[in-house]
N, C-alpha and C positions, 0 to 999 in steps of 0.2 A: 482549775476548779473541777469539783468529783461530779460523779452524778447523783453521790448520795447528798450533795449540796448544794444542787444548783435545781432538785425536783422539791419542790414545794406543794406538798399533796395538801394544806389548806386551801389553796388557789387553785387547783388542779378540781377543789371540790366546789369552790365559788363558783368558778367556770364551768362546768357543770353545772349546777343550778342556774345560773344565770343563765345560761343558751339554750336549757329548760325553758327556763317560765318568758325568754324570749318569742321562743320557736313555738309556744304554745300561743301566744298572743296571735305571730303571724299566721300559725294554721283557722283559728279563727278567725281573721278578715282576711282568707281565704286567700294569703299572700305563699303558703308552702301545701302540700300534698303529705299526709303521713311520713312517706318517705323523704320529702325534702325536710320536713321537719329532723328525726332523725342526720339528718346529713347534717343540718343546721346544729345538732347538738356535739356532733364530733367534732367539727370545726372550730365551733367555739370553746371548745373544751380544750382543744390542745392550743388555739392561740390564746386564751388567757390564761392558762396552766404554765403552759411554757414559754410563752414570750411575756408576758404581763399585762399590767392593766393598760398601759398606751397601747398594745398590740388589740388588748381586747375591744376597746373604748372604737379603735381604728376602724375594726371589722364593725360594731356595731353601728356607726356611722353610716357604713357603705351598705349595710342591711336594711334600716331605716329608711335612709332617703331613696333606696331601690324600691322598695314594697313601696313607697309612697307614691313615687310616679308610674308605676305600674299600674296605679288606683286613678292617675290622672284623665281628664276628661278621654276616661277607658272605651265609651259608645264611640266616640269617634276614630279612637286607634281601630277600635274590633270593625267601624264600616271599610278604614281606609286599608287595612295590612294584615290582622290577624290569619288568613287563611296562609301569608307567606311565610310565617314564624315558622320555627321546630316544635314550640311548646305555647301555651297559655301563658298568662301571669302567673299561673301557679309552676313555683318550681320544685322536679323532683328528687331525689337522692344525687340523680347523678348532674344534674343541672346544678345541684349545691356543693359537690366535689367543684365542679369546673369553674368555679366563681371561688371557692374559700379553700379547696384542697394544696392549691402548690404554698398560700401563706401560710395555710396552717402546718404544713410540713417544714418552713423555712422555720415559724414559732417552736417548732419540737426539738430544731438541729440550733437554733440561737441557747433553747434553755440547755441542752444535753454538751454542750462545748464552754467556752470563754467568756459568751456573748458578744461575738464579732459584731460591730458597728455596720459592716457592709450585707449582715444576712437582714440584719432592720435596713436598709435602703431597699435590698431584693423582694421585701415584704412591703413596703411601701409603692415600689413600682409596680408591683401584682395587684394588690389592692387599688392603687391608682386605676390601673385600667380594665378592671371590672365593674369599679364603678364606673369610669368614663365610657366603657361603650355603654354598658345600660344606661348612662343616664341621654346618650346618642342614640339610642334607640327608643327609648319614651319619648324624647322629647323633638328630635328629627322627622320623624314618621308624623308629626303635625306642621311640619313647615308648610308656609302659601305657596312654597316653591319644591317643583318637582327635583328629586335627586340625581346627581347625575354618577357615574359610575366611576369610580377611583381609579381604573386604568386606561380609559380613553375619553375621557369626561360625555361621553351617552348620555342623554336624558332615561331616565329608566324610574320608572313605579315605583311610590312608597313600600319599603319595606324588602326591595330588591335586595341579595345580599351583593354587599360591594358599594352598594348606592351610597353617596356621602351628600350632607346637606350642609350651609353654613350655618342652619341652626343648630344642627347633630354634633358638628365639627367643636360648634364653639360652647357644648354643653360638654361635651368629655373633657375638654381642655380644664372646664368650670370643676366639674366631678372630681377630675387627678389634682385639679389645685386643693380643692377641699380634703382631702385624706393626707396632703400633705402637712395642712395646718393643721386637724387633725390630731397629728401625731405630733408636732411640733408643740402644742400647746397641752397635750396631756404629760409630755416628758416635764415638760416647764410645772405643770402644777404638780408634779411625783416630785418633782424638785424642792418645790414649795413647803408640802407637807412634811416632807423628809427632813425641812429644812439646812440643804444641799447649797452652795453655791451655784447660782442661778448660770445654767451652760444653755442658751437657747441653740438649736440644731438649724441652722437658716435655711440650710440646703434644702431641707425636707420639701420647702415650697417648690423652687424647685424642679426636684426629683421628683414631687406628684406630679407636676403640672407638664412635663416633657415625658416622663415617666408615662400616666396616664392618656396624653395625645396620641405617643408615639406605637403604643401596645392597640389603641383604639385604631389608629389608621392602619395597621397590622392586620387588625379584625380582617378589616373591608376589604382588603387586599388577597387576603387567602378568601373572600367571602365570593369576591369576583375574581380567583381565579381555578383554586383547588377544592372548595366545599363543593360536599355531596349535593345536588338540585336534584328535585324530581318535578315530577310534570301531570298535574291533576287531568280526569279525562276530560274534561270541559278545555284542554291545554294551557291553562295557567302555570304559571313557575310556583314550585315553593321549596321550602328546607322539609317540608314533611314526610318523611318515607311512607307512611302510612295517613290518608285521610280522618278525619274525624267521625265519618260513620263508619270506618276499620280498612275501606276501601285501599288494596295499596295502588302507592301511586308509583307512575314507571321512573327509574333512573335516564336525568337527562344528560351529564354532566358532572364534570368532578371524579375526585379520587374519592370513592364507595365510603372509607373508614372516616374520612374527615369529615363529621359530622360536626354541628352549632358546636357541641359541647367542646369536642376535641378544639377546635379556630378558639374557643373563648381561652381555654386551659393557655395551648402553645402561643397564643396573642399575650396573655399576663405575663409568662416568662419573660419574653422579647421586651415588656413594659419593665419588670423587674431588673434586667439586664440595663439596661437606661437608666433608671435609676442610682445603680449601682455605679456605672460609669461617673456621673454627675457630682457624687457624695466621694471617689477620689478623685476627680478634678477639683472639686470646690473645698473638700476639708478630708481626704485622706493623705 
């Protein structure tokens, strides 16, 4: 297959518009920053241009239910964690790379080739586990029970990076199984309307669901051992290199460059990889 046959500049312009007047929505409930808006249009632009509408369907999925519990009983996340974060709810350019860049990059090398079967697994297990840790991270950071730390089980503070919760744990699991189906049920109705014989993908479940855990507990792990911490002067821990009134804060810990965004990027790979594994044990 060419490339002058496999680039479909109809859908290349859908997808554009559509991750437009997406990315417009979210900067108005306040769920992107200009710039993550922006990020949010490129990404969606090459996963539905070049991988298709399951790819796109996939990613907007993972968009959706993320800005959604970002918005979740928010007063209580911003009393119990927010000064530990790297960033706000809102995300920006490069916080929307680190969450859609390596799928969308896999959607540009799926449409520019053959459309290998295993670069849609590596997209699914990327996707899996950016949503699974965000949706571990909204939703963990409200457990009744203190976190404890993924490498020596520590009790440690909401919102500690590393800290792992049974609620966290079993919300990403939830997250990667979702982008699994997902994408299993969008191929099935491409199929439908195509009117294709009906090929359900089973793996995909899956591939999200071990995909998405396995990139999430990933996270936690480079979170408690190599992400960048710093240390507010008041001496609280955070990811924030710089305070919110500009104040920077001192380096406590960590290799410098490994910053939130880098741990979320190289965590999706590792999820993608898993994935991928799964889909040739189970159907390659």
């Amino acid at each position: 297959m060419t490339m002058t046959t496999t680039i479909d500049l109809l859908r290349i312009g859908m997808g554009l518009a559509l991750s437009t007047a997406i990315g417009a929505l979210a900067y108005w409930r306040r769920s992107l920053t200009v710039s993550g808006w922006m990020g949010a249009i490129l990404t969606g632009t090459l996963t539905f241009g070049f991988g298709g509408w399951p790819w796109g369907i996939t990613l907007i999925v993972f968009f959706v239910t993320s800005s959604v519990l970002s918005h979740y009983k928010e007063g209580t996340k911003e009393r119990r964690a927010a000064e530990k974060f790297s960033k706000g709810g809102r995300r920006d350019f490069v916080q929307a790379l680190a969450n859609g860049g390596v799928g969308a990059a896999f959607a540009l090398a799926y449409g520019l080739t053959d459309q290998p079967v295993f670069l849609m697994a590596l997209f699914v297990g990327v996707m899996a586990t950016v949503t699974g840790d965000t949706w571990a991270t909204e939703l963990g950071v409200l457990s009744p029970h203190k976190p404890r730390l993924i490498t020596d089980g520590r009790i440690v503070e909401p919102g500690t990076s590393g800290g792992i919760t049974l609620l966290g744990t079993s919300a990403s699991a939830a997250g990667g199984m979702l982008i699994g189906v997902s994408m299993l049920i969008s191929l099935v109705v491409g199929q439908m309307i195509l009117q294709q014989p009906l090929m359900p993908e089973w793996w995909l479940i899956i591939a999200g669901l071990l995909g998405g855990l396995a990139g999430a507990l990933f996270d936690s792990l480079l979170g408690a051992t190599v992400q960048a911490i710093y240390r507010y002067p008041s001496g609280k821990e955070t990811e924030r290199k710089v305070g919110r009134d500009g104040t920077p804060n001192t380096f406590l810990r960590g290799w410098r460059w490994m910053s939130n965004d880098m741990v979320n990027m190289l965590s999706s790979v590792v999820g993608g990889l898993v994935a991928m594994i799964i889909f040739f044990l189970l159907a390659g």
